[in-house]
N, C-alpha and C positions, 0 to 999 in steps of 0.2 A: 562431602565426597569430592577427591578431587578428577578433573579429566583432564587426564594427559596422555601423551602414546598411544595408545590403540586404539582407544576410542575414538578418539578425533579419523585415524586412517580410515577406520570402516566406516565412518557419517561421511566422509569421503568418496569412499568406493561405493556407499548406497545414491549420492547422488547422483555420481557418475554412472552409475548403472541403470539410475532411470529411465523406461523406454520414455517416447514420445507419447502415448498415452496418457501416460499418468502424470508429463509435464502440463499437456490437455486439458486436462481436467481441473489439477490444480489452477490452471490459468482462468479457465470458466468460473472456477468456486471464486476467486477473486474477483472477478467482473461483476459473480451478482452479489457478493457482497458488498459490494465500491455501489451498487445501486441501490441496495434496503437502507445501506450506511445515509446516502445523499437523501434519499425519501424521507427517513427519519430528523434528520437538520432539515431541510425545507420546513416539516409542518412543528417542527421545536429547536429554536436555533439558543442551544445552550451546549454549552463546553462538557462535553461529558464524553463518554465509551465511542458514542458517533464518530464525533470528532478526532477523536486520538486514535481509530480503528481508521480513518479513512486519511488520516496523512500518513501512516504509516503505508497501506495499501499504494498510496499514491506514490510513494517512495518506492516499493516493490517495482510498479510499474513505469516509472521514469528510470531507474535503475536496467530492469530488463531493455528499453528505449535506447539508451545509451551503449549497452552492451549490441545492441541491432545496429548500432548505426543510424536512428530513426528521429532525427530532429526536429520533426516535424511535432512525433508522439512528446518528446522527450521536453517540448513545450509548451505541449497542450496540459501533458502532468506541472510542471512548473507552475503554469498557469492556475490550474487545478490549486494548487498548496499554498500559492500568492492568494487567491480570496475565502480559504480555508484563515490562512493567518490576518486577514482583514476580518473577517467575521469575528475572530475572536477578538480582536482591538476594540471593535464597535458593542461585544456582549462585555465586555471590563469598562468600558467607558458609559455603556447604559443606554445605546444609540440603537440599542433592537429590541 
């Protein structure tokens, strides 16, 4: 199936339509996913769903960071994905 043309306008105009609310929420389900994510690596630190669910997350929210203006956040995420990518150096190398 392909999507071209109109598709794309109205996932568009759905975004754009979103109240604040529903940006809310979505922002919250994020947050407490980025924390079962972290809880889960803490007590098993292996390369799997965790991992790859929580750099992505972590992109989401350096992303929104960046669009804010917010340098502060926008290196804390940074930071964040720098010892996400150190953890996984050290489970390839066999150091965890």
């Amino acid at each position: 199936m392909f999507l071209f043309g109109k598709k794309k306008k109205v996932e568009a105009e759905v975004i754009v339509s979103a109240d604040k609310d529903t940006l809310l929420a979505r922002e919250e389900e994020i947050d407490k996913a980025i924390i079962y994510y972290e809880t889960s690596l803490q007590e098993s630190k292996v390369l799997g769903k965790a991992y790859t669910e929580l750099i992505k997350l972590y992109n989401i929210k350096r992303r929104a960071a960046a669009e804010n203006k917010d340098e502060a956040e926008v290196k804390e995420y940074m930071d964040k994905i720098d010892g996400l990518m150190r953890l996984s150096k050290d489970v390839i190398r066999g150091k965890v």
